[in-house]
C-alpha positions as CSV (number, residue, x, y, z in Angstrom):
1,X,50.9,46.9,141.0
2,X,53.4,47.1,138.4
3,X,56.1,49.3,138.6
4,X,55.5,51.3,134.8
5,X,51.7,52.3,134.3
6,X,50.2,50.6,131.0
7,X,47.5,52.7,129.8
8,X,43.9,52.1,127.1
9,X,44.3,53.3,124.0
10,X,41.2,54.6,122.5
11,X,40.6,51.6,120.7
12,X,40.7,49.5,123.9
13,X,37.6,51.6,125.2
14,X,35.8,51.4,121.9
15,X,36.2,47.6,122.2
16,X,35.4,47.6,126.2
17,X,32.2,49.8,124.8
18,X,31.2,47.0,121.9
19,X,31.1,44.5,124.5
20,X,29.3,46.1,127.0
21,X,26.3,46.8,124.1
22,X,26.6,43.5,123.4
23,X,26.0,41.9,126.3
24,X,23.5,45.1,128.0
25,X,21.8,46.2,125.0
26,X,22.2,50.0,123.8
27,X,23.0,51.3,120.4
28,X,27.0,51.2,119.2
29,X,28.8,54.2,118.1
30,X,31.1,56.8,118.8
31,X,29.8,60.1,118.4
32,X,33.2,62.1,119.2
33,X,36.3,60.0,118.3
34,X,38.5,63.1,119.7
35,X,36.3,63.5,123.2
36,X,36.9,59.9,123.6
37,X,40.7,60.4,123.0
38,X,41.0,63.2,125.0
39,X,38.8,60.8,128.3
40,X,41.2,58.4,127.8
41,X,44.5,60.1,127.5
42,X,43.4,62.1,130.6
43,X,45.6,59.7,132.9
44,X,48.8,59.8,130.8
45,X,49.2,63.8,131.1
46,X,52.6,64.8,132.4
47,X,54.8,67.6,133.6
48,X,58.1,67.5,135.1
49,X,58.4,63.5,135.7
50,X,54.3,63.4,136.8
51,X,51.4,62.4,135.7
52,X,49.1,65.6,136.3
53,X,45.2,66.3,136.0
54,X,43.7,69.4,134.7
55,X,40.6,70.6,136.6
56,X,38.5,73.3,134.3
57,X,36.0,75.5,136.9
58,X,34.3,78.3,135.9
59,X,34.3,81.2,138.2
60,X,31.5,84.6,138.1
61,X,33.0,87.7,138.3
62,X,32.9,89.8,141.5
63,X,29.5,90.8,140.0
64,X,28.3,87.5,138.9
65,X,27.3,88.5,135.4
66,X,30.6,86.9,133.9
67,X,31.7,83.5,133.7
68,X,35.7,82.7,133.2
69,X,37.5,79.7,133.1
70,X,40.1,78.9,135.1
71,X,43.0,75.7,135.6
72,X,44.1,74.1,138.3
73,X,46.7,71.0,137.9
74,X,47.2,68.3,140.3
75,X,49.1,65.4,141.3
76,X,47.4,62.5,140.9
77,X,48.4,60.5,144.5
78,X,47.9,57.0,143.3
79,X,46.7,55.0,140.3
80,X,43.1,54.8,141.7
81,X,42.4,58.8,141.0
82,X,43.9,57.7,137.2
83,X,41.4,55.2,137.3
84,X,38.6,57.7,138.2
85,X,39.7,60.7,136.3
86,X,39.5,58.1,133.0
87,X,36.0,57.1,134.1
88,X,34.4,59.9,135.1
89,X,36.0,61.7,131.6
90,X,34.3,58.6,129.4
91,X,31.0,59.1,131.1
92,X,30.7,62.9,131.1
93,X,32.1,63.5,127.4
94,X,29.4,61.4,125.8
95,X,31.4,60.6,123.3
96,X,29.3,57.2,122.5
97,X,25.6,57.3,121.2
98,X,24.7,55.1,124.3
99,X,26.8,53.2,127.5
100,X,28.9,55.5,128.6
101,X,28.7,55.2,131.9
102,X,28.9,51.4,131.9
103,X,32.1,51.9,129.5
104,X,33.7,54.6,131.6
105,X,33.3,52.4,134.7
106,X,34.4,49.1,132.7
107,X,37.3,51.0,131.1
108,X,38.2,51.9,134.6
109,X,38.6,48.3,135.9
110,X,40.2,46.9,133.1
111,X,43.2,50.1,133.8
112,X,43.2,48.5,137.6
113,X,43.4,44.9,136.4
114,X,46.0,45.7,133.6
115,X,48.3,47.2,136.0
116,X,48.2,44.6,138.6
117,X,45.2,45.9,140.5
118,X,42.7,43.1,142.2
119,X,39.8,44.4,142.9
120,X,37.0,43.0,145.0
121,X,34.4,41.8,142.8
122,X,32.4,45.2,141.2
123,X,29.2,45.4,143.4
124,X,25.8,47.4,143.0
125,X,28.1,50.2,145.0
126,X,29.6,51.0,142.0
127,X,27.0,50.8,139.6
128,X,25.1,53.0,142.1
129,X,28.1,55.2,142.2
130,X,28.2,55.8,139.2
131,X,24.1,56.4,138.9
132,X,25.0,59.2,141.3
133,X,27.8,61.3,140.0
134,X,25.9,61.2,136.3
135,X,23.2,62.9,138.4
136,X,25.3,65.1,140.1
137,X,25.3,63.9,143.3
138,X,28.9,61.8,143.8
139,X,32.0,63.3,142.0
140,X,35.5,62.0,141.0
141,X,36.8,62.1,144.6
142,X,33.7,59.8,146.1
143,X,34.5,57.5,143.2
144,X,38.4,57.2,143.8
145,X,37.7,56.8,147.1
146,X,35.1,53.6,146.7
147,X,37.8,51.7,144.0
148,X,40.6,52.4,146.2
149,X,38.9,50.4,148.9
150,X,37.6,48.1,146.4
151,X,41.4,48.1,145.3
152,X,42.7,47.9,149.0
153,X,40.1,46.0,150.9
C-alpha cells in the first residue's frame, strides 16, 4: 500500500461508470453530478490530520412522532472502510440513470488497486454483497469486512 492515499475524482467514476454500460448494458448518464461528488469525496474528509466519516441517523423522539437527525464522525481504521464508505455512497446516492451498484463496487477496486492494494480476483461474493446491502440486508461494515479479506487473504 502506498504510503500517501491517491483518491477518484468524479470524472474517474463517470468513466469507471461508461465502461461498465458498455460492456453490461444499462443506460449512461448522471443524474446528480453533485451526489456523485459528494459519494466520491466521502473518503478524502478530514479533521485534525484524519481522514473521518460522517454517519447521518435519524432518531424518534421519546414519543416517536418526530424524526431528528443526528452526526456521528469516525475514524476510518484502514483504507478498506474508505474503499466501502466510496461504494456504498455511489450505490445508495443514485446519482446515475442505471449501474450504480456495479460502478460503486468497480470504483471501489480501482481505489484498492490505485493505492497498491491486490486484491483476490472479485468473486460472485461481492457481487452478491453488494445485491444484499442495495436490499437492505448487508451494510458498509459486512462490505469492508469481505474486501479487507479479499485485500488480506
Amino acid at each position: 500500500m502506498k504510503a500517501e492515499i491517491e483518491f477518484l475524482t468524479a470524472d474517474d467514476v463517470i468513466s469507471i461508470h461508461a465502461e461498465q454500460v458498455k460492456r453490461y448494458g444499462g443506460r449512461r448518464g448522471i443524474k446528480d453530478r453533485k451526489l456523485l461528488e459528494s459519494a466520491v469525496s466521502a473518503p478524502q474528509t478530514m479533521t485534525l490530520g484524519k481522514f473521518l466519516y460522517t454517519e447521518l441517523s435519524e432518531k424518534a423522539d421519546k414519543k416517536g412522532s418526530e424524526q431528528s437527525a443526528s452526526k456521528r464522525q469516525y475514524a476510518y481504521k484502514d483504507i478498506y472502510e474508505m474503499a466501502g464508505v466510496m461504494a456504498y455512497q455511489i450505490s445508495y446516492s443514485k446519482c446515475f440513470v442505471n449501474g450504480n451498484m456495479r460502478t460503486g463496487l468497480l470504483a471501489a477496486l480501482t481505489f484498492l488497486d490505485i493505492n497498491g492494494v491486490t486484491m483476490e480476483t472479485p468473486t460472485d461474493e461481492l457481487f452478491e454483497m453488494m445485491m444484499d446491502i442495495e436490499q437492505f440486508k448487508q451494510n458498509i461494515l459486512s462490505l469492508t469486512e469481505l474486501l479487507r479479506a479479499m485485500g488480506e487473504g
